[in-house]
N, C-alpha and C positions, 0 to 999 in steps of 0.2 A: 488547545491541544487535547485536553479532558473531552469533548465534546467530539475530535476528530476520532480519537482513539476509541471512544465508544460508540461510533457509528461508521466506521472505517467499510464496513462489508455490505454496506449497498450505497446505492446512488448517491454521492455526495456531491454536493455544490459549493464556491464559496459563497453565493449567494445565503445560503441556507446558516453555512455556520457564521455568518454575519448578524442573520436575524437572531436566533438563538445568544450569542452575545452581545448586542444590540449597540452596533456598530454599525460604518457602511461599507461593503463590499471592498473599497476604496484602500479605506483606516485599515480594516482589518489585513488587509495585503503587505500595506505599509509596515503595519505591525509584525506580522511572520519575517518579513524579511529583514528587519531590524533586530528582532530579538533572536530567530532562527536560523537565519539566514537561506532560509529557502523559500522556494513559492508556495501557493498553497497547493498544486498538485504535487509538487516534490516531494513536501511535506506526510501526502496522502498515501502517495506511492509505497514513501520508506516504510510506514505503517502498515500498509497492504503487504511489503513484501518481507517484512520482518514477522507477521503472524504467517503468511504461508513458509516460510524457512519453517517455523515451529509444527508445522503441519506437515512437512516431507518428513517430518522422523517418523510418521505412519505409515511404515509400506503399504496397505493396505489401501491409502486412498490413493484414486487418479490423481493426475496433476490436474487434469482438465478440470473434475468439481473442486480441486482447493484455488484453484484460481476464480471460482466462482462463486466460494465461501470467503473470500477475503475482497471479494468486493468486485473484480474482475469482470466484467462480460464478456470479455472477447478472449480465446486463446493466445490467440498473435499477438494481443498488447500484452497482455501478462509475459508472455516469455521474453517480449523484447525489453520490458523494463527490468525483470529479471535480471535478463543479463546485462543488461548497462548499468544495473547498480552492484551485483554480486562478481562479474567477472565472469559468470559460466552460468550455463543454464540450470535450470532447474531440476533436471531430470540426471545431469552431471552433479548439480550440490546433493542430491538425497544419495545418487551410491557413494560420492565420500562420505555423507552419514553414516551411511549403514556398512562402510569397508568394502565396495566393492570396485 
């Protein structure tokens, strides 16, 4: 989780955070899912979209580069995962932040 959390905003693989905890791809699945109960892209998501929440309290930035600072490449996917784990889009979560 250490290792996801800190490299949440580009490319990640489970491949990758396999090697780095020196495990197989496999185990390591097994393991999120037994202890976390999610997959390892669920897992990635929630993180991806739990630092961009923190990042709409900037009006200032677009959606489009926070979704692309939190790891994102595509707009479309970011707002679709957005909304299936938050309820509402993104662009609806930041004016209930800011009261609008």
């Amino acid at each position: 989780m250490e290792y996801i959390e800190g490299n949440y905003n580009r490319k990640l693989t489970l491949s990758e955070v396999a090697e780095k905890t020196y495990v197989s791809q496999w185990h390591l699945s097994k393991l999120l899912n037994r202890h976390v109960g999610q997959s390892f892209s669920e897992i990635l998501n929630r993180v991806r979209i739990d630092a961009a929440k923190k990042l709409l309290k900037e009006p200032y930035l677009r959606i489009g580069d926070i979704s692309e600072q939190v790891g994102f490449l595509d707009l479309a996917h970011f707002s679709r995962v957005f909304k299936k784990q938050e309820g509402i889009s993104a662009n609806e979560y930041r004016n209930k932040l800011l009261g609008k």
